[in-house]
C-alpha positions as CSV (number, residue, x, y, z in Angstrom):
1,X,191.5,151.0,144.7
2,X,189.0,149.3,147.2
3,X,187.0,151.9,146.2
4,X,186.8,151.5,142.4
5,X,186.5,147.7,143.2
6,X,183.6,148.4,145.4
7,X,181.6,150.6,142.8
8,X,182.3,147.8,140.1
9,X,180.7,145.1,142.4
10,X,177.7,147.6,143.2
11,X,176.8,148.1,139.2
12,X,176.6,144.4,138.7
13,X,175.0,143.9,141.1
14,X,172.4,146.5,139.8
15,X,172.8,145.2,136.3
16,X,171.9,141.3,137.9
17,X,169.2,142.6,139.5
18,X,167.4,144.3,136.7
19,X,167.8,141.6,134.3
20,X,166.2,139.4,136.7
21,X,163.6,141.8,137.4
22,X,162.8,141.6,133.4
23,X,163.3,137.9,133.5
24,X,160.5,137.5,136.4
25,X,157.8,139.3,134.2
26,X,157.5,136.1,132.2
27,X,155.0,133.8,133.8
28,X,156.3,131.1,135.1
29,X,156.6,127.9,133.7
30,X,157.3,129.2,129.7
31,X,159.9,129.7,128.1
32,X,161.7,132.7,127.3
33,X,163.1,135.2,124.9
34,X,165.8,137.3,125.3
35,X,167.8,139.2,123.2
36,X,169.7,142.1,122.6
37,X,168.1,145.5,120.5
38,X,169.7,147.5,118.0
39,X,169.8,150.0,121.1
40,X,171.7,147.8,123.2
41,X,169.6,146.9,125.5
42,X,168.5,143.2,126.3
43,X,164.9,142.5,125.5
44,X,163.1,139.3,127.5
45,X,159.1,138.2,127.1
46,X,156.8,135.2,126.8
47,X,156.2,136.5,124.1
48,X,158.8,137.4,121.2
49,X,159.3,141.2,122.1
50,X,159.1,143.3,119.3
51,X,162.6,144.6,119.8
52,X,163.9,141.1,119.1
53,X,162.3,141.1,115.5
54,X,164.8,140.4,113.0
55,X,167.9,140.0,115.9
56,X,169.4,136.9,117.1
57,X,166.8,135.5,120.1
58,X,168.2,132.7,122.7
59,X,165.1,130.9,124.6
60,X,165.2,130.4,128.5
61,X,163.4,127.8,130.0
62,X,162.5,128.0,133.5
63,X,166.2,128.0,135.2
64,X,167.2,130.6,133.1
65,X,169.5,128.4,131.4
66,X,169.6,128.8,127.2
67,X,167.3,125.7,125.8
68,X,167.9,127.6,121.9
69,X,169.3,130.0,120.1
70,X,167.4,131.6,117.0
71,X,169.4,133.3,114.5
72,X,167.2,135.0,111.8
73,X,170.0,135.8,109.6
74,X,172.2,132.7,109.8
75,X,168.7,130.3,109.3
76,X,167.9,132.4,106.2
77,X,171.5,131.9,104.9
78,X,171.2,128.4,105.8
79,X,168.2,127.8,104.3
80,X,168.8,129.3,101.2
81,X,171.9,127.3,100.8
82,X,170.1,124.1,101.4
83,X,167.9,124.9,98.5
84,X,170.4,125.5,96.6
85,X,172.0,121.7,97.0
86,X,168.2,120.8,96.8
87,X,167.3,122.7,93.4
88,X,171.4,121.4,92.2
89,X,170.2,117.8,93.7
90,X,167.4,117.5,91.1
91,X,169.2,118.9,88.6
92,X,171.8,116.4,88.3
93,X,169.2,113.5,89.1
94,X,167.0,115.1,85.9
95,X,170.8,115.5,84.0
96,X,171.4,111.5,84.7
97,X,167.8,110.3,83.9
98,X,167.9,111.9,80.3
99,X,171.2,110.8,80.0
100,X,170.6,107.6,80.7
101,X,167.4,107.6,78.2
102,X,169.4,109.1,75.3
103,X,171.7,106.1,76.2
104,X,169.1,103.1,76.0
105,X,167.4,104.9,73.1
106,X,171.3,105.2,71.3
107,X,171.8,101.1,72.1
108,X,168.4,100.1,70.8
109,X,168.7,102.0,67.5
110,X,172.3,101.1,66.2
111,X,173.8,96.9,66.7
112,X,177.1,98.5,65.1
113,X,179.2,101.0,63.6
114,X,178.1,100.4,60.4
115,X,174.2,101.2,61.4
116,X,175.4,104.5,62.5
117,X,177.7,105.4,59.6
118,X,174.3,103.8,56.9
119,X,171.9,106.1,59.2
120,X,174.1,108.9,58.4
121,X,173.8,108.6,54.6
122,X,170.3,108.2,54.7
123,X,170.1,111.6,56.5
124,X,172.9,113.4,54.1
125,X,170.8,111.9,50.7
126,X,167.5,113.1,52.0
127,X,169.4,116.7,52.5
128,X,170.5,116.6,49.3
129,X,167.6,115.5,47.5
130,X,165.8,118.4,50.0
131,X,168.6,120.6,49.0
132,X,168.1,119.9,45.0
133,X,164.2,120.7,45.2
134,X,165.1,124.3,46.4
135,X,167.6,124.7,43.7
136,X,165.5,123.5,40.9
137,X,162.8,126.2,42.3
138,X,165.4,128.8,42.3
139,X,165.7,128.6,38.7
140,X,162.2,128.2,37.8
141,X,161.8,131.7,40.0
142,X,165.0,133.1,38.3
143,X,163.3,132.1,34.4
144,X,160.3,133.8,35.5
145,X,162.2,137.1,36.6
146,X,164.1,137.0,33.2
147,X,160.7,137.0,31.4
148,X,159.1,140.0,33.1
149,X,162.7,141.3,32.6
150,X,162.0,141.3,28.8
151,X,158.0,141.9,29.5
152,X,159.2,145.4,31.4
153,X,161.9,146.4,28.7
154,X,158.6,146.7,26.5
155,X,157.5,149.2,28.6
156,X,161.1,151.0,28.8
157,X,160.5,154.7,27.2
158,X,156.9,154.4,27.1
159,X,153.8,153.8,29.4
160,X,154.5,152.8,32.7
161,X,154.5,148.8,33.4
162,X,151.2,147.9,34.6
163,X,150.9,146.5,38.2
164,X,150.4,143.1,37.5
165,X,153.6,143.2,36.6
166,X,154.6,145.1,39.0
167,X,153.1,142.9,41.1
168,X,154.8,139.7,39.6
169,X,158.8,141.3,39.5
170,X,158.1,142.3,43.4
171,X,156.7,138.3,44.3
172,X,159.8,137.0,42.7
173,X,162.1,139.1,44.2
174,X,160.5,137.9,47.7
175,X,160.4,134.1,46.2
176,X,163.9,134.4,45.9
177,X,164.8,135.6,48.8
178,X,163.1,132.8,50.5
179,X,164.5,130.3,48.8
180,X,167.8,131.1,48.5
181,X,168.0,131.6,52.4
182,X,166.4,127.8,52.3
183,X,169.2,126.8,50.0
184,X,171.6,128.3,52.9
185,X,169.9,126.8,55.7
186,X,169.6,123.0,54.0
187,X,173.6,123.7,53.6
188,X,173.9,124.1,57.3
189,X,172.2,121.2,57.7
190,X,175.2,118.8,56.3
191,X,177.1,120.0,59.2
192,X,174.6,119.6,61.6
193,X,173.8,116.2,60.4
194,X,177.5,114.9,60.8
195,X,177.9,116.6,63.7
196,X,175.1,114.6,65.1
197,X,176.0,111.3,64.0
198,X,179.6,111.9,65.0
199,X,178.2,112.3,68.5
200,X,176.3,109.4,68.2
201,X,179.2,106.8,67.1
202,X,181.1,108.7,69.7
203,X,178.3,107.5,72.6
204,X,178.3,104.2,70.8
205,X,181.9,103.8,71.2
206,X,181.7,104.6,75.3
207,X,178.6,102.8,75.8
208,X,179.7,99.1,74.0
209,X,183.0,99.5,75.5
210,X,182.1,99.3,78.9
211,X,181.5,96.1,80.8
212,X,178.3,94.7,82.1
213,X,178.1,97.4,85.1
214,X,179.4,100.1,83.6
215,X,176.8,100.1,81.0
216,X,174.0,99.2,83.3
217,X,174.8,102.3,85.0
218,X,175.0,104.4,81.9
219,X,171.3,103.3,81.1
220,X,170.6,104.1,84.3
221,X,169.9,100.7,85.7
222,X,170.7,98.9,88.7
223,X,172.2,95.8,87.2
224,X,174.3,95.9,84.3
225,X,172.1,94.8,80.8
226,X,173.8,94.6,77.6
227,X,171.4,95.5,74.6
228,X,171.7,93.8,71.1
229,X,168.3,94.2,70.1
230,X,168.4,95.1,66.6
231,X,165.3,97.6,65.6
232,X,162.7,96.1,63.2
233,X,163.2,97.3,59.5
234,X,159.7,98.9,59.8
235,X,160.6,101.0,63.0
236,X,164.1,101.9,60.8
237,X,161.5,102.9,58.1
238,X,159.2,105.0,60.2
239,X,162.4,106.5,61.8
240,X,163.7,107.9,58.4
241,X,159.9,108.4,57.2
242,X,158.9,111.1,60.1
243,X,162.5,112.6,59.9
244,X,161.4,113.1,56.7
245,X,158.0,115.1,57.5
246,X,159.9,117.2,60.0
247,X,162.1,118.7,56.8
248,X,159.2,118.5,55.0
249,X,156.9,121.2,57.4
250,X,159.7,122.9,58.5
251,X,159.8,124.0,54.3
252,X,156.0,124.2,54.2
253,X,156.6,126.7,57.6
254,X,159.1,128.8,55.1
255,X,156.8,128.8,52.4
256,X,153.7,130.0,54.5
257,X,156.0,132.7,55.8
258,X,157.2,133.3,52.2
259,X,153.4,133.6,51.6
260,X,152.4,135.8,54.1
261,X,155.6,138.6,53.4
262,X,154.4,138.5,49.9
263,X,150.3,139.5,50.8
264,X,151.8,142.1,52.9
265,X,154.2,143.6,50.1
266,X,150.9,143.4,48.1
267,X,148.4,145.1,50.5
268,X,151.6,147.7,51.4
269,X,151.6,148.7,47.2
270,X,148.0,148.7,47.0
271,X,147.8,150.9,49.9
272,X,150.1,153.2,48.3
273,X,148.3,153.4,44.8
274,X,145.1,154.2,46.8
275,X,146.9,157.1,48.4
């Protein structure tokens, strides 16, 4: 037993005595690194060993006592996680500061209920007068396919129809298709249009039952404001007037599209004939 005791005192001593040895190659006066290597073994230098790359490193100072310890991994996850609160920080900052907008923007268009609910018929007649447009041009495009109906039934039996009206029965076919999928989309549109003013009165609601505070903070301001600043007639008027040009080139963008399928179903036939 005294034995066994013995040897153990004898290796650490050994062990004590070669760590120090590595310890003393580092010049006096600096700091050191020590660590242990994927093999075990424990590393020490002025200088980062290489051995300690990518492992957790403690630093000495000049006692030998641990100033710092340097965890590769655990900083990385650390980091990464601030970043994430960082990146979720702004976020929720940009969130609140468009919220807030939306809110002083919703407070300086409508004074009451009623502004929303006469905003909304404005926006539901301009649809449907939008909506009547494409439905008179459907049956202008349907009268003209009835007529090269009866133009082609000349040809029925006999010579083949020429291509011009070839030509024309094909353009219809693509008119139609255009506007009846305009006709579908300015039908969406009801819903989209209530839905949206819904939201608003909604927002409305919240925003003019709150007290002084409360709404101050929904704008996003640091003192509570309460906004009954009714909106010119002529900034009403431009409203509805460039909500108006935005229907309006989004069903010049469907024509031009309209027009550009129909040059390519004519260059595609003429192709063909030249074949």
């Amino acid at each position: 037993m005294v034995r066994q005791l013995t040897v153990i005192a004898v290796t650490a001593l050994i062990g004590l005595f070669v760590a120090s040895a590595a310890y003393s190659q580092a010049r006096p006066g600096e700091l050191t690194y020590r660590c242990v290597g994927k093999d075990g073994k424990k590393y020490y230098g002025s200088t980062l060993p290489p051995a300690c790359i990518g492992e957790p490193v403690e630093q000495l100072n000049t006692s030998g006592m641990v100033v710092r310890r340097i965890n590769p991994e655990g900083d990385e996850k650390e980091r990464a996680v601030k970043e994430a609160e960082a990146k979720k920080k702004r976020e929720d900052e940009a969130g609140a500061r468009e919220a807030a907008r939306r809110n002083r923007a919703l407070l300086a268009t409508y004074t009451s209920e009623q502004d929303i609910d006469e905003a909304r018929s404005r926006a539901l007649a301009d649809n449907e007068k939008a909506l009547k447009d494409v439905e008179l041009r459907i049956d202008a495009i349907r009268k003209r396919q009835a007529s090269y109906g009866k133009e082609l039934e000349f040809y029925k039996g006999s010579n083949k129809a020429p291509a011009r009206l070839q030509d024309d029965i094909r353009d219809a076919e693509i008119d139609l298709q255009a506007q009846e999928n305009l006709l579908a989309a300015k039908k969406k549109d009801v819903d989209t249009i209530n839905a949206k003013y819904d939201l608003d009165k909604q927002r409305y609601l919240e925003l003019t039952g709150k007290d002084a505070a409360g709404r101050g903070k929904a704008l996003g301001m640091d003192k509570g404001v309460t906004v009954t600043t009714k909106p010119a007639p002529a900034q009403d008027e431009r409203r509805n007037e460039l909500e108006a040009q935005r229907r309006a080139q989004q069903d010049k963008y469907e024509l031009q599209r309209l027009e550009a399928e129909r040059e390519n179903a004519r260059r595609r036939t003429e192709y063909e004939r030249r074949r």
